[in-house]
C-alpha positions as CSV (number, residue, x, y, z in Angstrom):
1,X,0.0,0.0,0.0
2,X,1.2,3.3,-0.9
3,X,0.4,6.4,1.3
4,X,0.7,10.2,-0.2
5,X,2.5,11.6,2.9
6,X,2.1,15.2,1.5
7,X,-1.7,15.3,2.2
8,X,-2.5,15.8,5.9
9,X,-4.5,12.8,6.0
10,X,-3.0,9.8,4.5
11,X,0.3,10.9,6.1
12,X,-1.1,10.1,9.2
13,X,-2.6,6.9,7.9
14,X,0.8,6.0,6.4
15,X,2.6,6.7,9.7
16,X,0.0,4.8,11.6
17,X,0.5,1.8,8.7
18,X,4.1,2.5,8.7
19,X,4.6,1.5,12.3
20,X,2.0,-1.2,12.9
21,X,3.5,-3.2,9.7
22,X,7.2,-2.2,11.3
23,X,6.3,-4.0,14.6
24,X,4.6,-6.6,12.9
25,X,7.6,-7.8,11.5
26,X,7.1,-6.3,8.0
27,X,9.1,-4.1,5.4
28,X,8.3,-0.4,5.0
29,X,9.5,2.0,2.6
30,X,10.0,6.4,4.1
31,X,11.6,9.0,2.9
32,X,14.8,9.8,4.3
33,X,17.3,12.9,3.1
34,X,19.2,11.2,1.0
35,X,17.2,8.5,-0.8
36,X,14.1,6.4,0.0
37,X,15.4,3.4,2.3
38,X,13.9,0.1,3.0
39,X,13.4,-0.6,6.9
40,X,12.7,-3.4,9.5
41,X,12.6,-3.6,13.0
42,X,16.3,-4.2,14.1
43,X,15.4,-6.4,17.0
44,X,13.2,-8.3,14.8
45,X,15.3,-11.1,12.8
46,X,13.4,-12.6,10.4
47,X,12.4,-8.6,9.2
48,X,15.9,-8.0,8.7
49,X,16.2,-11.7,6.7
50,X,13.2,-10.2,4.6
51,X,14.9,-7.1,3.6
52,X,17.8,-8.9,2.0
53,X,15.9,-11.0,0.6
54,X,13.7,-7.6,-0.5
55,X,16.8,-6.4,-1.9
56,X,18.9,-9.8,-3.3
57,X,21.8,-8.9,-0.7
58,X,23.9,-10.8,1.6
59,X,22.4,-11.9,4.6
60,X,25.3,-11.7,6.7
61,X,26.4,-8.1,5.6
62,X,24.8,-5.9,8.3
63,X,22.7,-3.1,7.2
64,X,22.8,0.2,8.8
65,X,20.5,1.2,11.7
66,X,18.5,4.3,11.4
67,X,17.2,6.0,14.8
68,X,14.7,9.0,16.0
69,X,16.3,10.6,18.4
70,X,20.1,11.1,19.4
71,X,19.3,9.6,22.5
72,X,18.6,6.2,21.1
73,X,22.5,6.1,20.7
74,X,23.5,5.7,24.5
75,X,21.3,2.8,24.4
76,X,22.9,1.1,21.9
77,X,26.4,1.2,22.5
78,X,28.7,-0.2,25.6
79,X,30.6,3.2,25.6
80,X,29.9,6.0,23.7
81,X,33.9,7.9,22.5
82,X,33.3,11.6,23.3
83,X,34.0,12.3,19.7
84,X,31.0,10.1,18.7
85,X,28.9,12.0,21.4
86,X,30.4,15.3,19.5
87,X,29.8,14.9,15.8
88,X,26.3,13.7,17.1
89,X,25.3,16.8,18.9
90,X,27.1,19.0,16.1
91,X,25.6,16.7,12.8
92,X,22.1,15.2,13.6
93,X,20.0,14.7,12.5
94,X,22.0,15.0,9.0
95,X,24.0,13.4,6.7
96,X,26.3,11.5,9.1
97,X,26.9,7.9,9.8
98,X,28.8,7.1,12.7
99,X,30.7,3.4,13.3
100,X,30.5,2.8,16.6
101,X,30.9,-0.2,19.3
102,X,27.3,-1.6,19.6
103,X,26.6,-3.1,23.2
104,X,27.1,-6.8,23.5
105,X,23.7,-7.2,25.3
106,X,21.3,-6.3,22.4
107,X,19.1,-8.9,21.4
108,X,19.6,-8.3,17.7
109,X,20.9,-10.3,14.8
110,X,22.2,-7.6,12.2
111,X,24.9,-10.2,10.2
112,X,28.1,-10.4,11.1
113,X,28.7,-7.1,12.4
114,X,31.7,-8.0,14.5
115,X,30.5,-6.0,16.8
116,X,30.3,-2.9,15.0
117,X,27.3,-1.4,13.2
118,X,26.6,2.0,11.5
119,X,24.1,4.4,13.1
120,X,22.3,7.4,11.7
121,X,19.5,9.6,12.6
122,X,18.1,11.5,9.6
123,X,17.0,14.8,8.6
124,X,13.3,13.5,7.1
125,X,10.2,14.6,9.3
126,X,8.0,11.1,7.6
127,X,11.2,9.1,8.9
128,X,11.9,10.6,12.3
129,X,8.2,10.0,13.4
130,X,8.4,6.4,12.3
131,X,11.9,5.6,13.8
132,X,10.3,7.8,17.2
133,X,7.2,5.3,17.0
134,X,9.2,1.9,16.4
135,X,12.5,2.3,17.4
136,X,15.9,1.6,16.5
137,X,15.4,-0.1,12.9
138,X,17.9,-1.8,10.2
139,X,17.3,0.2,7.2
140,X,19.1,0.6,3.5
141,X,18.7,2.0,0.3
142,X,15.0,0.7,-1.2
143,X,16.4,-0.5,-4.5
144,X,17.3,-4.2,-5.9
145,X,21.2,-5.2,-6.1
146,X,22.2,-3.4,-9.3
147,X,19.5,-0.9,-9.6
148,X,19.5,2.9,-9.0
149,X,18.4,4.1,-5.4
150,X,15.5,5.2,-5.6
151,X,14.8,9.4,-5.0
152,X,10.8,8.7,-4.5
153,X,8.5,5.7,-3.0
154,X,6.8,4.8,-6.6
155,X,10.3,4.2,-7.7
156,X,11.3,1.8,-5.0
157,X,7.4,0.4,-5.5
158,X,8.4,-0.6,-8.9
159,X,11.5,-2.4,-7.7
160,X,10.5,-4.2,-4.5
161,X,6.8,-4.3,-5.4
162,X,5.1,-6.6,-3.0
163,X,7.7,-7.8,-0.8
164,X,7.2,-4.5,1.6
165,X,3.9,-3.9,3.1
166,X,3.8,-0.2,3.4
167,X,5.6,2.2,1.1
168,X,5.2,6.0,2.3
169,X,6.1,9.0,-0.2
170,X,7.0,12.5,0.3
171,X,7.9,13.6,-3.4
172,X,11.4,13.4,-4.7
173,X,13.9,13.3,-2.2
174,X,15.5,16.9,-2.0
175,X,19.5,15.6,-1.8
176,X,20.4,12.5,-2.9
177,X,24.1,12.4,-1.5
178,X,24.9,9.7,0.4
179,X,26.1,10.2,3.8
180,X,29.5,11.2,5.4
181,X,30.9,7.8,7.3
182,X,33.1,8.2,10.4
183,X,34.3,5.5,12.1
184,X,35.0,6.0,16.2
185,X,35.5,2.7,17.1
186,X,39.5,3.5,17.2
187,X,41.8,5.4,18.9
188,X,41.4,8.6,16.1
189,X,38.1,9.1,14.4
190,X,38.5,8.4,10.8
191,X,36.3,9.1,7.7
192,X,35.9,6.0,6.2
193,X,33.1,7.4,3.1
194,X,33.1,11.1,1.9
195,X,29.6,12.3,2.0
196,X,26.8,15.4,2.8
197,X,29.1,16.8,5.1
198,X,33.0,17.5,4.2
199,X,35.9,16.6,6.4
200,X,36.3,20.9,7.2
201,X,33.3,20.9,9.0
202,X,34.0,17.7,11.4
203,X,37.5,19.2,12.2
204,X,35.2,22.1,13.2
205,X,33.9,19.6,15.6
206,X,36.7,17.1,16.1
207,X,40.0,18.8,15.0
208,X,42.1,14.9,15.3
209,X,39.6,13.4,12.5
210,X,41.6,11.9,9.7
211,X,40.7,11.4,6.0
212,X,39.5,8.2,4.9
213,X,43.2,7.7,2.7
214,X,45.2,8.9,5.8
């Protein structure tokens, strides 16, 4: 089902759809502000199996976890580095994924994620109330292996067609950049993908952060 988010009332039925097929154990489709991503619940593991299986990728190749609130960090890490809790406060939500140390309590079953999973919190108002609803949730681009992400929900419709249960669109996504990587699970932060936001501004934040070729 397909909701028109930019009408007052079918966003809030697509929310409300969003979620309950979310905690159900089922695949959605939201806007985010780079391109559409598909999403599961991250503590759910057969809804994470589904979404590779959605997209033809690797089951053991983690995807990255999308969350509504910087808060939701501290809950899912063992330690948070101060430069994590830095780039956080300076660059969500945004364009900024941040590789941290995921606590070795969760009940999740990402892949083999070697104890390390990405972790973003987006600039989309349609994606922020669903991740604030559901919670943390394993989410990637909503496109087949091979295929171009998709910038609205009819074009990731026409690629995953029924294998998601609710698909949510907002029009064409306004920046389709993917988003700047940073890994903090070392001794030196380190950009490990150049994205939305360029290495001057994090050494605005974090003056020690180091290329990804460095």
């Amino acid at each position: 089902m397909l909701y028109d988010c930019r009408t007052v009332a079918d966003r809030d039925r697509g929310i409300a759809a969003a979620v309950d097929a979310a905690k159900s154990g089922e695949l959605v489709v939201f806007p985010t502000d780079t391109v559409y991503g598909i999403g599961a619940d991250a503590f759910t593991a057969h809804a994470v199996r589904a979404l590779h299986t959605a997209r033809g990728t690797d089951q053991q190749v983690p995807p990255p976890v999308l969350v509504g609130s910087r808060h939701t960090l501290d809950g899912l890490v063992y330690s948070l580095p101060k430069a994590a809790r830095e780039l956080a406060d300076a660059f969500w939500p945004g364009g900024l994924t941040l590789l941290v140390e995921h606590s070795p309590s969760l009940q999740w079953d990402l892949g083999e994620t070697d104890g390390v999973v990405a972790v973003r919190m987006p600039l989309h108002p349609v994606a922020l109330e669903v991740l604030r609803e559901v919670g943390p949730m394993a989410v990637t681009t909503a496109n087949k292996v091979g295929a171009a992400a998709p910038v609205t929900a009819e074009a990731a419709r026409e690629q995953l067609e029924y294998s998601v249960r609710v698909y949510l669109e907002a029009g064409a996504a306004a920046d389709p950049a993917t988003s700047t990587v940073v890994d903090v699970t070392g001794d030196v932060p380190r950009v490990v993908r150049a994205g939305a936001i360029p290495l001057e501004k994090l050494r605005d934040v974090v003056a020690d952060i180091v290329a990804a070729e460095a």
